[in-house]
PLY file of the C-alpha trace (Angstrom):
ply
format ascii 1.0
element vertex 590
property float x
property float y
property float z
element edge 589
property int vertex1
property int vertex2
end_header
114.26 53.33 131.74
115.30 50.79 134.45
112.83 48.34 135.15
112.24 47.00 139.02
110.87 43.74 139.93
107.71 43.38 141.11
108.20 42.58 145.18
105.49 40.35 146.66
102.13 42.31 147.26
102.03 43.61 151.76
99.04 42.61 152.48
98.15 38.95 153.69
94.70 37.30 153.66
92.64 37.85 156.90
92.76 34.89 159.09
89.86 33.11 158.16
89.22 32.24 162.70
88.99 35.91 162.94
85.70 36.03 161.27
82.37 33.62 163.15
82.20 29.87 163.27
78.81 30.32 161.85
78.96 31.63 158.15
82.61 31.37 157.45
83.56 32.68 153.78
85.66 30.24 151.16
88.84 31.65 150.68
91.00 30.57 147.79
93.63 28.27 148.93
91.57 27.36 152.15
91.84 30.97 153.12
96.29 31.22 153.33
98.88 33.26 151.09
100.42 32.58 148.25
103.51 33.45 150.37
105.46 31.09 152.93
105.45 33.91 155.08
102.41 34.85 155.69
101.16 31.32 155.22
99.98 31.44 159.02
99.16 33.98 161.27
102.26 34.99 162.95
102.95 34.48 166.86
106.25 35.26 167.72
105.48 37.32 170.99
106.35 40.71 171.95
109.36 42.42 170.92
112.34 43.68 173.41
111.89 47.12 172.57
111.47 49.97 175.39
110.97 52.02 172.92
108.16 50.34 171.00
105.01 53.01 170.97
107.31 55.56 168.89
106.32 53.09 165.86
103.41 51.33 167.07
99.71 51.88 165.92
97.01 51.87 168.27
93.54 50.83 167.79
91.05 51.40 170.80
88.63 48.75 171.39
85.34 48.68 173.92
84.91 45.41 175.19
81.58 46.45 175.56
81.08 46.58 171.83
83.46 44.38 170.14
82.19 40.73 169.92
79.62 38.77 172.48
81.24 35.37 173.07
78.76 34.42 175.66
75.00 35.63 173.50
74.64 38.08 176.64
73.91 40.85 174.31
76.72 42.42 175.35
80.81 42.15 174.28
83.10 40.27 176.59
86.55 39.95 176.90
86.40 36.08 175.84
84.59 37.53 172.76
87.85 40.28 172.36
90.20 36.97 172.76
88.30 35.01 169.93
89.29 38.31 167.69
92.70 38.86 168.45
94.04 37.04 164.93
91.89 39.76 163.20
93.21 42.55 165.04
96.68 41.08 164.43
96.31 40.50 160.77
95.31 44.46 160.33
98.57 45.40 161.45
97.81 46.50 165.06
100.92 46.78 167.59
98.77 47.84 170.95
95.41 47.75 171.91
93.53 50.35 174.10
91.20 49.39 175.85
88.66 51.72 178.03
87.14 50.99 180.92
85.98 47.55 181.73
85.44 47.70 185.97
82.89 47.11 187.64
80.36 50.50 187.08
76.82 51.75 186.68
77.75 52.44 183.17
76.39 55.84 183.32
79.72 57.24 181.57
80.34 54.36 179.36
82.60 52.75 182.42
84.48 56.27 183.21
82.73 55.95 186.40
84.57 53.31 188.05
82.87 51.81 191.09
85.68 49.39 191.71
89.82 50.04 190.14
90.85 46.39 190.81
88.17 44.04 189.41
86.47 43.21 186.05
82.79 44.24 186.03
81.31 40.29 185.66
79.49 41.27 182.54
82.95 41.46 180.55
83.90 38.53 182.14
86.58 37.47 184.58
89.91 38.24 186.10
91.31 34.74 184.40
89.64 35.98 181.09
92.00 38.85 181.41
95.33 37.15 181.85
94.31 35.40 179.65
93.50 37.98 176.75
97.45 39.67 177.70
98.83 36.16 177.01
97.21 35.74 173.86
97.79 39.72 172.54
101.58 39.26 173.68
102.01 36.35 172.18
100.64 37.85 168.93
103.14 40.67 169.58
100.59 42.83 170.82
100.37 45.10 173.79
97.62 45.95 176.31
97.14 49.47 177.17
94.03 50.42 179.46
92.48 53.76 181.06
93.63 54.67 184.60
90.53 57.40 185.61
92.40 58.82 188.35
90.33 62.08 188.33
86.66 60.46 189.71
85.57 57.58 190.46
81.30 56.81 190.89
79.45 58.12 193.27
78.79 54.25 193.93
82.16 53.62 194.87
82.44 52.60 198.36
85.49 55.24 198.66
82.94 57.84 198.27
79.56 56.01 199.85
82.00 55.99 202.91
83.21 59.33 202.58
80.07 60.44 202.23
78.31 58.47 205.41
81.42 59.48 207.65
83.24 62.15 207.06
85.26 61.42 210.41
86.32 58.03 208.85
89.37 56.69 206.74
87.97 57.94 203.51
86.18 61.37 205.00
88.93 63.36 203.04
89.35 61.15 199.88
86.98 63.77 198.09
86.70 67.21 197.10
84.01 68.66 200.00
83.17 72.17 201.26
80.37 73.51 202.97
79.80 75.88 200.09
79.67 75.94 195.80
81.19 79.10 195.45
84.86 77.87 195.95
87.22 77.35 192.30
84.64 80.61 190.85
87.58 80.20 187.59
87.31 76.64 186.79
85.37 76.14 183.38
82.42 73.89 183.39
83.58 71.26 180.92
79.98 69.29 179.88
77.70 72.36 179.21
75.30 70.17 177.81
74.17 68.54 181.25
75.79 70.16 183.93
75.01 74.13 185.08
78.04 73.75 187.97
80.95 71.84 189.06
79.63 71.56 192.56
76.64 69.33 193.67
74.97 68.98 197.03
74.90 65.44 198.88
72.05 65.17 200.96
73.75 62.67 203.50
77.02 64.51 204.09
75.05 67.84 204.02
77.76 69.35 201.69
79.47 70.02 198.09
81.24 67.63 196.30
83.32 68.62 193.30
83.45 67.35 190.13
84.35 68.46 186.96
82.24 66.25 184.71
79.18 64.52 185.72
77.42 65.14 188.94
77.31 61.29 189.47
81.40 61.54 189.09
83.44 63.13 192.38
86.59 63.97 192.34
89.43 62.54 194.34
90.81 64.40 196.90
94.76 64.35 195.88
95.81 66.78 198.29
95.64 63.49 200.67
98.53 61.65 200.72
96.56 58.74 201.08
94.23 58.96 197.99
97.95 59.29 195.83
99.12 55.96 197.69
95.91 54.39 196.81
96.38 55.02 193.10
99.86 54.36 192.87
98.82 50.78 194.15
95.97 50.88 191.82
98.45 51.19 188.82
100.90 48.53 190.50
98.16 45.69 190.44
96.88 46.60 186.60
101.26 46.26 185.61
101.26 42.91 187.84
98.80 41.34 185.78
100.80 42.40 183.06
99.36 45.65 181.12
101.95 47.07 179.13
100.85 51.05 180.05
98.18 53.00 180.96
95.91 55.83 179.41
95.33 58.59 181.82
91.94 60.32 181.79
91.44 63.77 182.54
94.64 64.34 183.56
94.55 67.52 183.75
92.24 67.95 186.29
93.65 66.24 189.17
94.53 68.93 191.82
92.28 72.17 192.79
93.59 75.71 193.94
92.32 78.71 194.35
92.96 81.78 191.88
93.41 79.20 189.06
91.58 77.38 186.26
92.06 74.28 188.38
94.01 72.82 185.10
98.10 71.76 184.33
98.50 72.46 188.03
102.46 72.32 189.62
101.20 69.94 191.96
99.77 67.54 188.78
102.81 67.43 187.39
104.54 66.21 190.85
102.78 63.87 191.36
103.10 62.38 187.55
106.52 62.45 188.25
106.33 60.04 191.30
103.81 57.41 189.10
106.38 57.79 186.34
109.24 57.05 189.14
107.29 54.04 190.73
106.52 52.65 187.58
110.26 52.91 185.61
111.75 51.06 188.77
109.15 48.79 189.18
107.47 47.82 186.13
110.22 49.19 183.26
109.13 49.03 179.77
105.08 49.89 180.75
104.14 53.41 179.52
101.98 56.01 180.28
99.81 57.91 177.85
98.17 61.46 179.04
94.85 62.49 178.17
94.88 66.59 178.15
92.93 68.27 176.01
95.67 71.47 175.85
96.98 73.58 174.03
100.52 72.23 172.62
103.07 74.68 174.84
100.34 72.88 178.13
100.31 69.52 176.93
104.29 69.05 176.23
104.90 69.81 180.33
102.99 66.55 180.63
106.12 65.32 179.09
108.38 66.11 181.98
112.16 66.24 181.16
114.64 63.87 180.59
115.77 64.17 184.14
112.34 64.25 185.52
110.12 62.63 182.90
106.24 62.09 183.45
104.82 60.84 180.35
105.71 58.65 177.73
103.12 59.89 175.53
100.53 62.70 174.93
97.47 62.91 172.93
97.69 66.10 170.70
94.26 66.77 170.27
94.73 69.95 168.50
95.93 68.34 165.27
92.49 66.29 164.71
90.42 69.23 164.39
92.51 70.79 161.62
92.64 67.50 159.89
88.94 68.05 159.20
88.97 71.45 158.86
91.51 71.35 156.20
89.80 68.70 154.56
86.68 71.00 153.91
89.01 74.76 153.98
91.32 72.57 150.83
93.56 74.54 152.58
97.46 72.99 154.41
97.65 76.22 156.90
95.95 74.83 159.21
97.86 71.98 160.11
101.15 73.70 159.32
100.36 76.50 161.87
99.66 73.89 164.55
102.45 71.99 164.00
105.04 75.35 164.11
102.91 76.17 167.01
104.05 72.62 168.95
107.18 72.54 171.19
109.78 69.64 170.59
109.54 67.13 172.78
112.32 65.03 175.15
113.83 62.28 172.92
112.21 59.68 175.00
108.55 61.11 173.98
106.02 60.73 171.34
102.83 62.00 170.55
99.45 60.12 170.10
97.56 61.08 167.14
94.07 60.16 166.31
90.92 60.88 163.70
87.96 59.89 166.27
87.74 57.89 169.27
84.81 57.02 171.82
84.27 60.61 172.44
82.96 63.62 170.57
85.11 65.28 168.17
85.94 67.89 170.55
86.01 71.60 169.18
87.68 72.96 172.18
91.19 73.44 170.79
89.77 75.85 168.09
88.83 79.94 167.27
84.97 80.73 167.65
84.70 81.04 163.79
86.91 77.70 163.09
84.21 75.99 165.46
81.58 77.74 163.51
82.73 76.24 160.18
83.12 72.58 161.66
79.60 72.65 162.90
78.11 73.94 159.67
80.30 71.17 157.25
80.19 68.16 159.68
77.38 68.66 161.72
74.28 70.48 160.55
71.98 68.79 162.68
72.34 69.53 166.68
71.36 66.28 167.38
75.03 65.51 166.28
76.91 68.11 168.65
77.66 67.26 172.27
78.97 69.68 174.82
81.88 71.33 172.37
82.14 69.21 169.80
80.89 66.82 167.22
79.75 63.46 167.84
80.28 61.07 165.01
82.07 58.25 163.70
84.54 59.07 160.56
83.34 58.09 157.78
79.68 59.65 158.31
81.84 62.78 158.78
83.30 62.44 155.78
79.40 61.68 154.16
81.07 58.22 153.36
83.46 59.73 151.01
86.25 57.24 150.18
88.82 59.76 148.78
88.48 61.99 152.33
88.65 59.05 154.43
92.07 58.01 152.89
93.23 61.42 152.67
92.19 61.53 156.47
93.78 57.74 157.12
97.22 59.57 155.26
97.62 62.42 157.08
97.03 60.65 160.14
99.61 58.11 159.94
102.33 60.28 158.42
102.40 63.35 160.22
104.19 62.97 164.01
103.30 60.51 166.30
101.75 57.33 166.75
98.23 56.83 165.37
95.67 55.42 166.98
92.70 54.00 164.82
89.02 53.44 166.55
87.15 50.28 165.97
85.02 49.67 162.74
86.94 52.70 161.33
88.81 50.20 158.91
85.38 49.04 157.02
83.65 52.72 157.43
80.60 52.05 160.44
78.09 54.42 160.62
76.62 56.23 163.52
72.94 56.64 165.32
72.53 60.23 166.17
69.48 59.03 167.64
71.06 57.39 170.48
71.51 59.70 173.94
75.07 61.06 174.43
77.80 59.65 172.69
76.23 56.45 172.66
75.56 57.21 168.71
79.47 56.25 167.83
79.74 53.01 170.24
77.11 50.60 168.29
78.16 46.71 168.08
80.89 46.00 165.67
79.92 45.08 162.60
81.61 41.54 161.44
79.26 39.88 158.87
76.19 40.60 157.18
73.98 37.91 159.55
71.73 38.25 162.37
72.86 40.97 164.54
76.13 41.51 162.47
77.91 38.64 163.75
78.70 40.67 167.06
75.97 38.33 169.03
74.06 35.03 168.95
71.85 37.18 171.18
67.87 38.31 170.87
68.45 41.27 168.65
66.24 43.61 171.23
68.54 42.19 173.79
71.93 44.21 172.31
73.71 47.04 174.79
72.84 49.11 171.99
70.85 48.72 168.59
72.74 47.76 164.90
73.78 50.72 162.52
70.78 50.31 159.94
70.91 53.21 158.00
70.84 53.71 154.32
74.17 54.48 154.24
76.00 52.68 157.03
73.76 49.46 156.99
75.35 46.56 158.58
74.46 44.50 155.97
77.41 45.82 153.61
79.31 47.44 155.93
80.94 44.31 157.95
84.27 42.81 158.18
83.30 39.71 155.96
81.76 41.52 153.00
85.11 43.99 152.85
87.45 40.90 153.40
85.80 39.25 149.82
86.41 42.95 148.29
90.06 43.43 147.80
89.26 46.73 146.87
87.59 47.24 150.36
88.33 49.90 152.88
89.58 47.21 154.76
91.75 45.66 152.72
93.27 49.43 151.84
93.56 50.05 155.42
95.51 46.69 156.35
98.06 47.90 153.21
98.81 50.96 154.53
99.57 49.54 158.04
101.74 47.07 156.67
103.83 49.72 154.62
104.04 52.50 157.41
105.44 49.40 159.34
108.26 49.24 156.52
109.06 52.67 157.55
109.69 53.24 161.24
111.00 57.15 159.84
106.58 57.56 160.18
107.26 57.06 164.07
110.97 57.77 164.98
111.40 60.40 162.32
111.83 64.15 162.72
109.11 66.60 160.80
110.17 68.92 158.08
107.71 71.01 156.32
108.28 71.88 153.21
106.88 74.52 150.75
104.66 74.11 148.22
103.53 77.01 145.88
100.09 75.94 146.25
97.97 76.66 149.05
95.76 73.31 148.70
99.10 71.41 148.66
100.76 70.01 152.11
103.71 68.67 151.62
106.70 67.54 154.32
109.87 64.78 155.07
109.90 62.62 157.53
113.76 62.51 157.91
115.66 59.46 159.62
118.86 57.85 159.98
118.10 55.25 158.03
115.73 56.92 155.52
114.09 59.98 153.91
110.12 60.27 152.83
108.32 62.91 150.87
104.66 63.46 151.71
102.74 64.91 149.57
99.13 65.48 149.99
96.68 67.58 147.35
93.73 68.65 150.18
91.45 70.04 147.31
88.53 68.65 145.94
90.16 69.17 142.29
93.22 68.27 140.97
96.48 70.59 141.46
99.94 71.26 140.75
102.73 72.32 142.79
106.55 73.10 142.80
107.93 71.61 145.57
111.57 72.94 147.67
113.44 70.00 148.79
116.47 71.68 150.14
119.36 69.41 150.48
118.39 66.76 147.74
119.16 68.24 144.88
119.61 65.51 141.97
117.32 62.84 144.10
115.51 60.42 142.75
111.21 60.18 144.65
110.57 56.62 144.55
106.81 55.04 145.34
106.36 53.14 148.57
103.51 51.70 147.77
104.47 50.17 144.09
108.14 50.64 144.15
108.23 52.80 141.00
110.60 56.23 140.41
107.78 58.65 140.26
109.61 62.00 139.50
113.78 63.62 140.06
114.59 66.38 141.76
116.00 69.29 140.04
119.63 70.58 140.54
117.93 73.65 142.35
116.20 71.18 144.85
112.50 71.54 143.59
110.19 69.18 141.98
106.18 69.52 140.60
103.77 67.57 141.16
100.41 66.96 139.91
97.97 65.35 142.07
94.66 64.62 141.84
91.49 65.28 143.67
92.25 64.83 147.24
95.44 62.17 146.59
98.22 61.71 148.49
101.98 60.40 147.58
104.47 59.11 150.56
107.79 58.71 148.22
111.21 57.69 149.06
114.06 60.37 148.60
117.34 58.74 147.18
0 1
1 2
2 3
3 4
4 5
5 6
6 7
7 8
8 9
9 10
10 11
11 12
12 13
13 14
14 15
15 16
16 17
17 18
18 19
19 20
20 21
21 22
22 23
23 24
24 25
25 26
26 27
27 28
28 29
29 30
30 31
31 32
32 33
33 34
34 35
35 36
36 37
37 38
38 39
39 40
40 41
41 42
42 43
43 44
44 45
45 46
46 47
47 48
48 49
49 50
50 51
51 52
52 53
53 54
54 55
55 56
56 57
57 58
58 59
59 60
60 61
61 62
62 63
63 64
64 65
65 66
66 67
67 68
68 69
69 70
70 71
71 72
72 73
73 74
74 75
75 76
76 77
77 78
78 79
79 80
80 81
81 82
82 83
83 84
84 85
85 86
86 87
87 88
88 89
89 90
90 91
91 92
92 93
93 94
94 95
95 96
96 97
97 98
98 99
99 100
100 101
101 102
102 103
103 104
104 105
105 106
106 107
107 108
108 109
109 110
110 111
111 112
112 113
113 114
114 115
115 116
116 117
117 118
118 119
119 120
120 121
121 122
122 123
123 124
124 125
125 126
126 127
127 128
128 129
129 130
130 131
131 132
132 133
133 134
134 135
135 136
136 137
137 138
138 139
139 140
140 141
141 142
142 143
143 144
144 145
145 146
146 147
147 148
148 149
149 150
150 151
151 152
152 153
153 154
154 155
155 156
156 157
157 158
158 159
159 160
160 161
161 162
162 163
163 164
164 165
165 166
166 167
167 168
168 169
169 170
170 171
171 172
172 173
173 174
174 175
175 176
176 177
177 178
178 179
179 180
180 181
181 182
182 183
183 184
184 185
185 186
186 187
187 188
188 189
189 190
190 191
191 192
192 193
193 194
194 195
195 196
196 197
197 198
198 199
199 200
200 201
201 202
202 203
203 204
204 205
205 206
206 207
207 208
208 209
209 210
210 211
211 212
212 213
213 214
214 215
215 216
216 217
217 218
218 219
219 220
220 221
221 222
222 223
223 224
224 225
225 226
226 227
227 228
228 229
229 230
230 231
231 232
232 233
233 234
234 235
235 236
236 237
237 238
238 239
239 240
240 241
241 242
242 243
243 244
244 245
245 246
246 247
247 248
248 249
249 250
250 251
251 252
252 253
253 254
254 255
255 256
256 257
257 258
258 259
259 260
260 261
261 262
262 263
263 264
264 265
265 266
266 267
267 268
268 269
269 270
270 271
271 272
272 273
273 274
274 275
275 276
276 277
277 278
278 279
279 280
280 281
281 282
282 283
283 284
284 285
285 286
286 287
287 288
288 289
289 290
290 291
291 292
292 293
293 294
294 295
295 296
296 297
297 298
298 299
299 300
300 301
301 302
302 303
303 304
304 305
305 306
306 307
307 308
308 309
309 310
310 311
311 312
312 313
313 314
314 315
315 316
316 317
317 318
318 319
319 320
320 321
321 322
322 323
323 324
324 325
325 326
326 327
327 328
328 329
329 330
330 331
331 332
332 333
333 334
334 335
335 336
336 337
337 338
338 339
339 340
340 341
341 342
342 343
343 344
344 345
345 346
346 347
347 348
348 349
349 350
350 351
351 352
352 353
353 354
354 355
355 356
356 357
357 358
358 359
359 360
360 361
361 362
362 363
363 364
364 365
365 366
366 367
367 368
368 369
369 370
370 371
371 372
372 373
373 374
374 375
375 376
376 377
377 378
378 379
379 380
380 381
381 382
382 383
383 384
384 385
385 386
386 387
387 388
388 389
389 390
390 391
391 392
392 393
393 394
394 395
395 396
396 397
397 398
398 399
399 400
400 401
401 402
402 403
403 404
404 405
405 406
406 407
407 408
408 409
409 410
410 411
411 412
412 413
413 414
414 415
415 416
416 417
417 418
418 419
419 420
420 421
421 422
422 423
423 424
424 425
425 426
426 427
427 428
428 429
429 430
430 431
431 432
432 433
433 434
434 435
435 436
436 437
437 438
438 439
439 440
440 441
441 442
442 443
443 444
444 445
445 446
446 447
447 448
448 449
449 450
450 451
451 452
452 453
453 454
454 455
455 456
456 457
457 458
458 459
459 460
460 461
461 462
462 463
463 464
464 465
465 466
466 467
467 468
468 469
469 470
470 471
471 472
472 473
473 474
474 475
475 476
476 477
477 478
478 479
479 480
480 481
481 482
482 483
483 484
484 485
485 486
486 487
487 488
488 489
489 490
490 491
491 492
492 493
493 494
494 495
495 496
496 497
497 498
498 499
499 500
500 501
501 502
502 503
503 504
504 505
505 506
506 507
507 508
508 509
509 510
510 511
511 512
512 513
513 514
514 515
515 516
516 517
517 518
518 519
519 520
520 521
521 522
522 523
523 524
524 525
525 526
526 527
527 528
528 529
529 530
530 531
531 532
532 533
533 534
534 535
535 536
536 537
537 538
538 539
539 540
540 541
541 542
542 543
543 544
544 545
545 546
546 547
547 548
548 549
549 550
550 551
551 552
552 553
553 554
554 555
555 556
556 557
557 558
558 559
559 560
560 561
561 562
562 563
563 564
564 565
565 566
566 567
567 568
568 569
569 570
570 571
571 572
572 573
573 574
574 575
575 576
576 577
577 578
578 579
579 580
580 581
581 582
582 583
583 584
584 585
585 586
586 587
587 588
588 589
């Protein structure tokens, strides 16, 4: 047999500034690589390529609850700034970043009370430039959340709306003199709200909303409220943002007769931010938040000629991630992704495994929704509205072997993954805590007072530690999985550095294969350049499977990960393979 040489091992040591000036950790060779390379944490700055969230991973970050540079109690964007060569050295391309305005925080920052300022707890406007010149220059981008759809009802748009209805901002919200109007639109938080109309007592009439009560919805059929936003966006791409995340998009207009959702006149008026912002600010993209069904969500593409969109979360995949996981069953996902439209060429989907939401259950059958609540949350106090909220790995009951199946399937199937903080080293969640509160605890960095996040009281935190048996702070933190190479961490960081070997995981077109085993999912991601087999065994036990590879008869299935020839294809184009409990192969076809 030929024998390959042994390449230099991906991953890199974490930079050892990441972690807190006050306990930092020895690290053989004063905490560099073995290799010239990666000798240094890289700053090169951002790439020149329009096209650079096809490949890119995300990882969504609240300032709120990333790292305390200040011992407020509370995570700033200094704090975010003192992290960035951690973030970096994980393999991150773009940050997300919700909400940081100024707000009564009674929506984690989703109800904005001002669009152009940075709520003084988080710090200042110069912290901000600031954090974009450091992330660039790390070759990292800056997305944040636009919430077009509401603002707070202590936003002086709607206190003056409210006071004078005669005045400049009378019609900048949804009003009416009675609740019964929009009888078809859903109520989308059943858990708190029995209506999507709510009676002001100084403007003696309805407002409309579609989430909270404290939330109003902008008026867009006024020309004026759409020029207001489109200058809202201009300022956030002046300072230098490289895109936006649009909240409940889907929501935006109202008409009678309908659902009040994916409306023509939605879809318009993406079109004109999409305009405005290609001839004004090219390069900065814009990522749509509708929870859809797939033939909905791809019109928030646009078209080539008239594109909207860069990018679309496809929430419908995450579900059946999980559900397969417990079902041991690929039809799931397989039906969802036949069930997807193609997309324009300039497009890509976001994917994701949990975020600062619940796990939302909406894009599923009655009995599918049955099953998720019964494996992954048997206690109500971990549903909210429709859907589940907890962090992964407690969904997973801290099972290493699901979370890397989950972390595989995520960033090889189509689109561009986005990861959610403290994911990479497993964090627990606090059911306990109201809302979904219980999934956006302090990050967890060492094993110290208050986990590193804060110098801070500990009673003084935004919200308490994770101190459970399972998810205690005191192991699960950055600095204990940095000294474990066998860490979560340290496995995540690896398999970010290989996908970025492989831009075919982002640019690549999908081709399921089949597998003559139900438990077995396996597909190519197909590319100029290159060809990958996936292969994924979703079963608890270990299985075997012939394989159809049509069109590479004779090939040789080479290891990504090791660089080994794992298996040849046969001259009739199949191949078995024998996997183990829940393992996964990504192999190169040659």
């Amino acid at each position: 047999m030929t024998t390959h040489p042994i390449a230099n091992p991906i991953t890199a040591p974490i930079p050892i500034a990441a972690l807190p000036p006050r306990r930092q950790p020895t690290a053989p060779g004063g905490g560099t690589s073995d290799h010239p390379d990666e000798r240094e944490t890289k700053q090169h700055g951002l790439t020149d390529d329009p096209e650079w969230f096809k490949t890119a991973v995300f990882y969504e970050v609240i300032v709120r609850a990333f790292s305390d540079s200040t011992g407020a109690g509370s995570g700033d964007i200094r704090g975010l700034i003192q992290r960035l060569d951690y973030i970096q050295w994980l393999g991150i391309d773009c940050l997300w970043l919700p909400p940081f305005y100024p707000s009564p925080l009674r929506d984690g920052g989703y109800d904005v009370a001002d669009y152009t300022a940075i709520s003084p707890q988080y710090g200042s406007m110069a912290d901000f430039t600031e954090l974009i010149e450091e992330a660039h220059r790390r070759n990292i981008r800056v997305v944040i959340d636009l919430v077009m759809n509401h603002t707070s009802d202590e936003h002086p748009w709607f206190q003056a709306s409210r006071s004078d209805p005669e005045g400049p901002y009378g019609d900048f919200y949804v009003w009416n003199d009675e609740n019964t109007k929009y009888p078809d639109a859903r109520i989308i938080f059943v858990d708190t709200e029995t209506s999507n109309w709510t009676f002001d007592p100084v403007r003696r009439q309805y407002f409309w909303h579609r989430f909270f009560s404290h939330q109003p919805d902008l008026n867009f059929e006024n020309p004026k409220v759409v020029d207001a936003m489109l200058d809202v966006a201009r300022y956030w791409c002046q300072v230098g943002v490289d895109g936006f995340r649009l909240d409940a998009v889907p929501y935006l207009f109202e008409s009678e007769g309908t659902n009040c959702e994916n409306l023509p006149e939605t879809h318009q008026f993406l079109r004109q931010v999409r305009t405005m912002i290609d001839e004004e600010f090219p390069g900065t993209i814009m990522l749509a938040e509708a929870n859809q069904w797939p033939e909905e969500v791809v019109q928030y593409y646009g078209t080539e000629k008239e594109p909207e969109c860069h990018m679309c979360f496809h929430f419908p995949v995450m579900p059946r991630i999980f559900f397969a996981i417990k079902d041991q069953r690929a039809k799931q996902i397989l039906d969802i992704l036949a069930d997807t439209p193609a997309i324009p060429a300039g497009a890509q989907w976001g994917t994701f495994l949990r975020n600062h939401d619940e796990l939302t259950l909406e894009m599923v059958s009655t009995e599918e929704r049955a099953s998720m609540y019964g494996w992954y949350a048997p206690d109500p106090r971990m549903r909210a509205n429709i859907g589940i909220r907890r962090r992964l790995a407690p969904l997973l009951d801290n099972s290493r072997n699901e979370i890397e199946l989950a972390h595989a399937l995520l960033l090889s199937l189509p689109g561009s993954p986005c990861l959610y903080y403290g994911d990479e080293i497993g964090m627990g969640d606090n059911i306990w805590l109201p809302d979904r509160d219980a999934v956006r605890t302090p990050m967890q960095w060492t094993p110290d007072r208050n986990a590193g996040f804060s110098t801070a009281d500990p009673g003084k935190l935004y919200l308490p530690l994770i101190q459970s048996l399972a998810h205690n702070f005191q192991y699960a933190n950055v600095e204990a999985q940095w000294a474990q190479p066998t860490s979560l961490l340290h496995w995540v960081h690896g398999m970010l550095k290989v996908r970025k070997l492989h831009p075919a995981f982002g640019t690549g077109t999908f081709v399921p294969l089949v597998a003559e085993n139900e438990s077995v999912l396996a597909f190519l991601r197909v590319s100029s350049e290159e060809t990958i087999f996936c292969v994924t065994n979703l079963a608890a036990t270990a299985r075997a499977a012939k394989v159809s590879i049509p069109g590479h008869a004779g090939g040789t299935l080479t290891d990504l990960f090791g660089g080994a020839p794992i298996a040849s294809i046969s001259k009739d184009g199949e191949v078995v393979m024998t996997l183990g409990s829940r393992e996964f192969f990504w192999l190169k076809v040659t």
